[in-house]
C-alpha positions in Angstrom: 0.0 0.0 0.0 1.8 3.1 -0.7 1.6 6.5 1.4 -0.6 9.2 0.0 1.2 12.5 -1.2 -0.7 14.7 1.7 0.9 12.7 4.5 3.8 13.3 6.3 6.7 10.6 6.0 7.3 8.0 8.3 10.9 7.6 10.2 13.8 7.1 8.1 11.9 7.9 5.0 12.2 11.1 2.9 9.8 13.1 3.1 7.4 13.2 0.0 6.6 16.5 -1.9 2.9 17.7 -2.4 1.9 17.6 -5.9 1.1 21.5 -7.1 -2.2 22.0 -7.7 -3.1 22.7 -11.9 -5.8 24.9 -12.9 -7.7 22.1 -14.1 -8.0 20.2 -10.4 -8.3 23.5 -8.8 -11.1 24.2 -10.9 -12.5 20.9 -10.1 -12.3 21.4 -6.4 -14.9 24.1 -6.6 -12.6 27.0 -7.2 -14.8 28.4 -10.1 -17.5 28.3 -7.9 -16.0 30.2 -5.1 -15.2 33.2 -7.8 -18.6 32.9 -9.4 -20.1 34.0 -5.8 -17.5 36.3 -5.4 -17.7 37.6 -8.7 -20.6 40.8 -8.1 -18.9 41.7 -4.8 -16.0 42.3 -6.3 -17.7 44.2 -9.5 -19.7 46.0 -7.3 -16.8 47.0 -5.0 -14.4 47.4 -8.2 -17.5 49.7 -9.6 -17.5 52.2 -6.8 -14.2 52.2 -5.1 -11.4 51.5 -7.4 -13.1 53.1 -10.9 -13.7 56.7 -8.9 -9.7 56.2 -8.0 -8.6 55.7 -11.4 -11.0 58.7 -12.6 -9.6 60.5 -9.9 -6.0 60.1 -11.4 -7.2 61.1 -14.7 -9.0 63.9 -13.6 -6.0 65.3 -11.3 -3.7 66.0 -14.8 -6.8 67.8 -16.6 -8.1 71.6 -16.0 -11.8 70.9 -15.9 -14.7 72.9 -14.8 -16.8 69.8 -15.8 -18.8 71.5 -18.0 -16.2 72.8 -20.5 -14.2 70.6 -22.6 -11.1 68.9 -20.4 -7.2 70.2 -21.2 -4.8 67.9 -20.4 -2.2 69.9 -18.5 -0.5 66.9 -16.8 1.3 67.1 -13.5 0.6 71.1 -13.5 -2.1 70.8 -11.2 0.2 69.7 -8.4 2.6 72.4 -9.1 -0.1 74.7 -8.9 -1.3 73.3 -5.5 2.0 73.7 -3.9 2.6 76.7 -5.0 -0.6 78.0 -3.7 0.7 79.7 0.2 -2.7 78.7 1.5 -1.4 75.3 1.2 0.8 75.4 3.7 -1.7 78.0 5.8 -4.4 74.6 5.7 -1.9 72.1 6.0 -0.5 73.9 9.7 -4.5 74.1 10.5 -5.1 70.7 9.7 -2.1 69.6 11.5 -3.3 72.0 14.7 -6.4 70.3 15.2 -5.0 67.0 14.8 -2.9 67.4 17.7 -5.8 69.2 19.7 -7.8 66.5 19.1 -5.6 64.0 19.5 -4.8 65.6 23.0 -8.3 66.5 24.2 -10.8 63.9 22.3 -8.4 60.8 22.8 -8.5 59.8 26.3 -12.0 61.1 27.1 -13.8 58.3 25.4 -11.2 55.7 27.2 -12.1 57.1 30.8 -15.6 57.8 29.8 -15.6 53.9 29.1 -13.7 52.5 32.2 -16.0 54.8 33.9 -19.2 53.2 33.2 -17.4 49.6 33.3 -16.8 49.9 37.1 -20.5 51.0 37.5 -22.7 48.7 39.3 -25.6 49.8 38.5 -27.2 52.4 36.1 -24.5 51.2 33.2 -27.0 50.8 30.4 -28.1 54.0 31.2 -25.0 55.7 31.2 -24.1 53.9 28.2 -27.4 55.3 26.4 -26.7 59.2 27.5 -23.0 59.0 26.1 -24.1 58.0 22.8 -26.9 60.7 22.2 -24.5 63.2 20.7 -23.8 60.5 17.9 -27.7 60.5 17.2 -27.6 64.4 16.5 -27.3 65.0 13.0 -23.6 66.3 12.5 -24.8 70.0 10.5 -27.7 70.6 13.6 -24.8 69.8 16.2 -22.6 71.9 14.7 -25.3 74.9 14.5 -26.3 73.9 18.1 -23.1 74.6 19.3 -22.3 77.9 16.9 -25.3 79.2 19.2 -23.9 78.4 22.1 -20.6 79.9 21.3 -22.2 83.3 20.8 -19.9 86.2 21.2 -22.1 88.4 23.2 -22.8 88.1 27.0 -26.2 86.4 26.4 -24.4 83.2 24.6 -24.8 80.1 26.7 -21.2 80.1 27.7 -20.6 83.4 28.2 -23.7 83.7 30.3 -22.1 80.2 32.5 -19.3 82.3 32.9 -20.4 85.8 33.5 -22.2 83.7 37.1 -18.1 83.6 38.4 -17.5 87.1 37.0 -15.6 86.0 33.5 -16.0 86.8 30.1 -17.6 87.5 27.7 -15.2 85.6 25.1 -15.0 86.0 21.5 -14.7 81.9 21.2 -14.8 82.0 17.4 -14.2 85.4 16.3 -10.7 85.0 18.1 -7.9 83.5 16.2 -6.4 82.1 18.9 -9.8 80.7 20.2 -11.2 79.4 17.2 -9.5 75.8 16.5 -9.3 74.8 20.2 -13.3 75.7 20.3 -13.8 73.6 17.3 -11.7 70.7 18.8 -14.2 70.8 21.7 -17.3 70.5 19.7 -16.0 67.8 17.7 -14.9 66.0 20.8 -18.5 66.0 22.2 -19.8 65.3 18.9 -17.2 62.1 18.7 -16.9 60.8 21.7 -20.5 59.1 22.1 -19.5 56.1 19.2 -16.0 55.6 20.5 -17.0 54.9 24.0 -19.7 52.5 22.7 -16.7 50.3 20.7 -14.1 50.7 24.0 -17.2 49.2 26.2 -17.6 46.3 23.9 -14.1 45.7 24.1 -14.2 45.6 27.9 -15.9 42.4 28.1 -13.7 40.6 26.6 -11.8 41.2 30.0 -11.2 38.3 31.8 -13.2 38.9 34.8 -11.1 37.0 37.2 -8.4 39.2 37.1 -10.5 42.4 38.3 -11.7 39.6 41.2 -8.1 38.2 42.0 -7.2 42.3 42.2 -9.8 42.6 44.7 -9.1 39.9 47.0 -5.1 41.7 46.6 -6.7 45.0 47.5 -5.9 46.6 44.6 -7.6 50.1 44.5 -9.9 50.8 41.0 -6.3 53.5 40.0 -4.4 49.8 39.8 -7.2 47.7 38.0 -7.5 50.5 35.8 -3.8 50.8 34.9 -2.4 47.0 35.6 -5.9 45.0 33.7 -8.1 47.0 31.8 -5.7 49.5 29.7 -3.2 46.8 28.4 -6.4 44.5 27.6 -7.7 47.4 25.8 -4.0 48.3 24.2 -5.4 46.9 20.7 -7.9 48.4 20.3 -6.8 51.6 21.3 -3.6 51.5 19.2 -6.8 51.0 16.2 -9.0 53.9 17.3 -6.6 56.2 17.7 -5.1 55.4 14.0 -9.0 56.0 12.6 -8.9 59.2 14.5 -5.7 60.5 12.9 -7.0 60.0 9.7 -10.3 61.4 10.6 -9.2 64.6 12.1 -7.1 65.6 8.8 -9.8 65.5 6.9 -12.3 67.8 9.0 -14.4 69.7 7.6 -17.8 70.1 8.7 -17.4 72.1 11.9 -14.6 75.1 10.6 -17.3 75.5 7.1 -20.3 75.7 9.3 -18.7 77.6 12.2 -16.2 79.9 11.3 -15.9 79.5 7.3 -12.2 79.0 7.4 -12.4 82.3 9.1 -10.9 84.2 10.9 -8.0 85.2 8.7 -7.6 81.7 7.3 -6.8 80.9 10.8 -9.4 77.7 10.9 -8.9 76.8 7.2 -8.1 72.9 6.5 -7.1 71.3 3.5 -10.2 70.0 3.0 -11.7 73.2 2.9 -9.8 74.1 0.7 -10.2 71.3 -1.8 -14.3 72.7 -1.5 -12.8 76.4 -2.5 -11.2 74.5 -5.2 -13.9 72.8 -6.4 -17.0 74.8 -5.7 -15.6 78.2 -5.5 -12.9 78.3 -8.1 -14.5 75.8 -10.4 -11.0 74.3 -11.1 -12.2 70.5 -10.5 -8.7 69.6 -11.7 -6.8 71.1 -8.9 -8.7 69.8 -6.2 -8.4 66.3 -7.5 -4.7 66.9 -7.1 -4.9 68.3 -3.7 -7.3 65.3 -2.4 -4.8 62.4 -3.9 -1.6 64.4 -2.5 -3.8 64.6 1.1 -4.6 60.4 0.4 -1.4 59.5 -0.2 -0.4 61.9 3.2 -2.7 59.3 5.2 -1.2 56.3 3.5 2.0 57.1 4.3 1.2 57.6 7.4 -0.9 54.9 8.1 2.1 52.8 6.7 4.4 54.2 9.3 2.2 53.7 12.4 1.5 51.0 11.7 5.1 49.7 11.2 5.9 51.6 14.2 3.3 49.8 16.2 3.1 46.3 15.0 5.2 45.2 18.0 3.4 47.3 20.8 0.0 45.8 19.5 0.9 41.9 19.6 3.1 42.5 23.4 
């Protein structure tokens, strides 16, 4: 009887090499099915992901207005982005809020989260009332809290502060105000969907180890720092990547609140790709600018995540 192909060698014998599958028997083993079935996923996703891409490539070395005839001008549109100063105006913006937001909107969805973990009782609740800023359209938040930042002394916040004897503030008429108030309206306006995804990842927790803490006496400060923030380490290290490449391309709250204003001071580059495209009418140009700001991100995805791969796994 001799030894099929697929199994290993016996002692003393050399071990026998699998055969290589042809197209033929890999077709027979069902592989044409499994790309039949996977065939309209793929078209669709080809369809509306990757065609738009290409498109995109096209369009970024034509001056278009989309209603006139396309010139082909080549790689002039990017030389015409960078040389644009507002470029670099948007780009220090972009890279301002990032940091705010990094700062300020990072941890508060972690503690938020850890928060309502060690709650006995009430934690649905609690769970429910972080998440309502998420169920506010994004546009009425954002107009919500332009009223709130009213300059005068009958704003909401000004009024808060006028009961200690502060203010009034010119929160976004000032251009030193302007971005940090923006960072704090996007962190309320964030923070709701992030907690929601850091409390799912707390059960995964073992829960033995929060109960061998407490027989140790370990105060919550420990549990916190020993258990739940290297369990959540993964996670985090994945949230905090999303949120990088979110924050560069805001955009909502500076065009509703402060229009770039003032004196460019809240401007981002994807404001600018708008003013490119809406204002201008050069549809060419802001192609350019949005697949110089992708490949930004991709580089810098690339880079944290090589930069992290050993954190994550330790």
């Amino acid at each position: 009887m001799t030894a099929r192909p697929d199994l290993p060698a016996e002692p003393g014998q050399r071990p026998r090499r699998r055969r290589r599958r042809s197209p033929v028997t890999w077709a027979r083993s069902g592989g044409m099915a499994s790309v039949v079935f996977l065939l309209p996923l793929l078209i669709t996703f080809g369809f509306f992901s990757w065609l738009p891409v290409a498109k995109s490539l096209v369009l970024s070395m034509q001056r278009t207005n989309l209603v006139t005839a396309a010139e082909w001008v080549g790689l002039a549109n990017f030389e015409r982005v960078l040389a644009d100063p507002l470029l670099w105006t948007a780009v220090w913006n972009t890279t301002w809020f990032t940091l705010l937001a990094v700062v300020v909107g990072f941890p508060v969805p972690v503690m938020l989260a850890v928060f309502i973990g060690e709650l006995r009782k009430s934690r649905g609740l609690a769970s429910a009332l972080a998440y309502i800023p998420v169920i506010l359209p994004p546009v009425v938040a954002v107009l919500l809290w332009k009223a709130y930042y009213n300059p005068g002394p009958d704003g909401l916040f000004n009024t808060v502060l006028g009961w200690f004897g502060l203010g009034p503030f010119p929160w976004l008429q000032d251009g030193t105000m302007a971005m940090p108030s923006i960072v704090v309206q996007a962190t309320w306006a964030g923070f709701g969907g992030t907690t929601i995804i850091y409390l799912a990842a707390l059960r995964s927790v073992r829960t033995d180890l929060y109960e061998a803490a407490e027989v140790d006496g370990a105060s919550i400060w420990r549990r916190v720092w020993h258990i739940t923030l290297p369990q959540l380490r993964g996670i985090m290290l994945i949230m905090l990547l999303l949120q990088l490449i979110g924050t560069f391309q805001v955009f909502t709250e500076p065009f509703i609140m402060t229009g770039g204003g003032p004196e460019n001071r809240t401007t981002t580059i994807l404001m600018l790709i708008y003013n490119y495209a809406f204002i201008a009418g050069d549809y060419g140009k802001a192609t350019a600018l949005s697949l110089m700001l992708a490949g930004v991100l991709s580089i810098v995805s690339a880079v944290y995540l090589f930069l992290t791969r050993t954190w994550s796994k330790t």
